[in-house]
SEDREN-962253 format. One line per 8 residues: number of its first residue (from 1); for each residue x, y, z of C-alpha. Coordinates in steps of 0.25 Angstrom, whole numbers, plus 2048, in hexadecimal, padded with zeros to 3 digits. Layout:
<baros>
NUM	X,Y,Z | ...
</baros>
This chain:
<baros>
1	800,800,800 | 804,80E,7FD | 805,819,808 | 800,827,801 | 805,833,807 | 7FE,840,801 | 7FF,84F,806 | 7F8,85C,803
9	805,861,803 | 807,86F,80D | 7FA,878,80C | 7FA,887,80F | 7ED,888,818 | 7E2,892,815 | 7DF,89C,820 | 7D0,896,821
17	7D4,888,822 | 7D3,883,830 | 7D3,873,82F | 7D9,868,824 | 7D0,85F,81E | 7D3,852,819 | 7C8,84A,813 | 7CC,83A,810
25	7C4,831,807 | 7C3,821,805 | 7BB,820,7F9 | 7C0,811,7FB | 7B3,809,7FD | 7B9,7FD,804 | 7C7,800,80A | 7C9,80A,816
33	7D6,814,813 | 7E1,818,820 | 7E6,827,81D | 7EF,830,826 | 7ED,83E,825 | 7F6,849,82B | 7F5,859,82C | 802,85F,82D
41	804,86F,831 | 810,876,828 | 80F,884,82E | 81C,880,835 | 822,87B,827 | 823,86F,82F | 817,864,82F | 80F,862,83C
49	804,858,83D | 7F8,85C,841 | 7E9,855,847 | 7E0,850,83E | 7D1,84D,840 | 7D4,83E,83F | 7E0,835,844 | 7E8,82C,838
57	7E6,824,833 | 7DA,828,82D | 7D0,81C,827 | 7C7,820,81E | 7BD,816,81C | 7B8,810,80E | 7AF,81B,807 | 7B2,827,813
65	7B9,831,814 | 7BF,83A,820 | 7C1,847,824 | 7CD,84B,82C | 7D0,85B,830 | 7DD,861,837 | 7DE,86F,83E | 7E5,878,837
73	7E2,884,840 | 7EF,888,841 | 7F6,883,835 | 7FB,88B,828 | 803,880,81E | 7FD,870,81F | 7FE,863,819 | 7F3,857,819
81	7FA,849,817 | 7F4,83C,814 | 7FB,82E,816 | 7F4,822,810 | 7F4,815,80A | 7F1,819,7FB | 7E3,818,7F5 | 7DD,81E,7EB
89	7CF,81D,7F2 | 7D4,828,7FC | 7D2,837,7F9 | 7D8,841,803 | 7D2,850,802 | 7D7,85C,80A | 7D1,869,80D | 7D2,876,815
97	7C6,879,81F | 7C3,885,825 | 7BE,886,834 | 7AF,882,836 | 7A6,880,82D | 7B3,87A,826 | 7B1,87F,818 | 7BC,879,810
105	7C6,883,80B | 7CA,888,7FD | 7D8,885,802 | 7E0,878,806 | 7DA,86F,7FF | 7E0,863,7F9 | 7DA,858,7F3 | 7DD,849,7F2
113	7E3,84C,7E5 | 7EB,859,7E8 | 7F2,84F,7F3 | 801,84C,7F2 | 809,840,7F3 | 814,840,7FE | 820,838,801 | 81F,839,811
121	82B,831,816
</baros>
């Protein structure tokens, strides 16, 4: 099995974006998929992890999909990561929210096919 490591590579946040969201879908009708999702801070220039809504792995069951969001209250540069066996039956979607009612931003977003490969060593 192959490991996939993708990344949105390092996103300048917009001023009214509050939280990261990542949505994970298992269009996979039969087979569960295990994915690891990490939320790094860069205004340092240096990564440092931080909380997301739901521990890894995360398993997203046949035909569902999950929604995971990370703080970034006080956060100017991030990164969202994915590690995962790779299947073409899993779609990763990332977006900006702002603070409640969450409306989704016209900035940081970054879809499934906007993702990059990484080498993580």
């Amino acid at each position: 099995m192959t490991i996939k490591k993708l990344s949105t590579g390092v996103l300048a946040k917009d001023v009214t974006t509050t939280l990261a969201g990542i949505t994970l879908v298992n269009v996979d009708s039969d087979d569960s998929a295990n994915v690891s999702v990490f939320v790094f801070d860069w205004t340092s220039g240096s990564p440092v992890q931080l909380t997301t809504s739901i521990p890894n792995p995360v398993i997203i069951l046949p035909d569902t999909f999950q929604n995971i969001t990370a703080s970034l209250s006080s956060v100017s540069f991030y990164e969202i990561r994915f590690v995962y066996t790779f299947d073409n039956d899993i779609i990763f979607n990332c977006y900006g929210l702002t603070a409640l009612p969450f409306v989704i931003g016209q900035a940081n977003n970054v879809l499934h096919r906007e993702l990059s490969d990484v080498e993580l060593v």
